[in-house]
C-alpha positions, 0 to 999 in steps of 0.5 A: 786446272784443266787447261784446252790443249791445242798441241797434236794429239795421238792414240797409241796402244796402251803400252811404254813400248807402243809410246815410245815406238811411235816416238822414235818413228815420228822423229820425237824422241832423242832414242832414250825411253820417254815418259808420255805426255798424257793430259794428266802427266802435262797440267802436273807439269803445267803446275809448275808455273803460273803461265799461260799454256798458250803463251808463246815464249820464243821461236826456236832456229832453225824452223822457228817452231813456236815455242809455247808454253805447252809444249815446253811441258810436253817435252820436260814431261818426255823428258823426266822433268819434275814440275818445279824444273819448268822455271829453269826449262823457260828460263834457258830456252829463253836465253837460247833463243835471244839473238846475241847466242845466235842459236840458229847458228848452233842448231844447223852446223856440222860441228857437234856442239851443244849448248850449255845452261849453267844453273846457279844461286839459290834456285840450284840448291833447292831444285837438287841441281848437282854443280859438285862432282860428277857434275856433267854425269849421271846420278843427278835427276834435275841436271840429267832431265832439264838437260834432256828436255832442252835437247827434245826441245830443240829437236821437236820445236827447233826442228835440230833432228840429227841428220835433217837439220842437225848437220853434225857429222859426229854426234856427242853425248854432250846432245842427250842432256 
């Protein structure tokens, strides 16, 4: 399903290194290595749902960047995400951006909180999501990923950019994933 792509396109020399080199001088990248998001790797991940790509499913605080579709996928592709997670991504960036959580709240301040997305019933087990020990740590590819693509979300599409933003004096590694 070849879906016309209207987010920023970019050449960069065939290389990881190049890719993710530009990713952190553009400001698009958290300082981990990302995964590109080329055409292929984000209709994959477009597979995952069966919404419009163009579909604008909130506006992010606190440039209220819109949030489409696409580039939720561009940012979970980035990210590691697996198809299957796009759900739980739309799901929390919706929840995010409803008023009552005052994300334009959390997005700016100079505290170095992060929000929380808690995951549960049968969708949890089948997509893998750890909720046992070790929960908040690594080991895990869903809770590692889908919280690392919510962050990229709100840096790319929130514009919460550390230090521009983002006023956080201390960071936390809470703001990863």
């Amino acid at each position: 399903m070849n879906h016309k792509f209207t987010s920023e396109k970019v050449t960069v020399a065939d290389s990881i290194e190049a890719v993710n080199n530009l990713y952190i001088e553009k400001g698009w990248s958290d300082g981990l290595p990302i995964i590109p998001p080329t055409e292929q790797a984000l209709e994959k991940m477009l597979s995952g749902t069966k919404r419009d790509p163009s579909e604008v499913l909130a506006k992010i605080p606190p440039t209220w960047g819109e949030a489409t579709i696409e580039k939720l996928a561009i940012n979970a592709v980035m990210a590691g995400c697996l198809p299957e997670y796009m759900p739980v991504i739309m799901t929390a960036v919706e929840a995010m951006c409803d008023e009552k959580f005052r994300l334009g709240e959390v997005q700016p301040t100079t505290h170095p909180v992060a929000p929380l997305i808690i995951v549960n019933g049968p969708i949890a087990k089948k997509l893998g999501i750890n909720s046992k020990a070790g929960a908040f740590g690594p080991c895990w590819r869903a809770n590692a990923t889908i919280g690392r693509a919510i962050r990229l979300i709100l840096m790319n599409i929130g514009g919460a950019y550390p230090g521009k933003l983002d006023l956080a004096t201390q960071g936390q590694p809470c703001k990863y994933t």
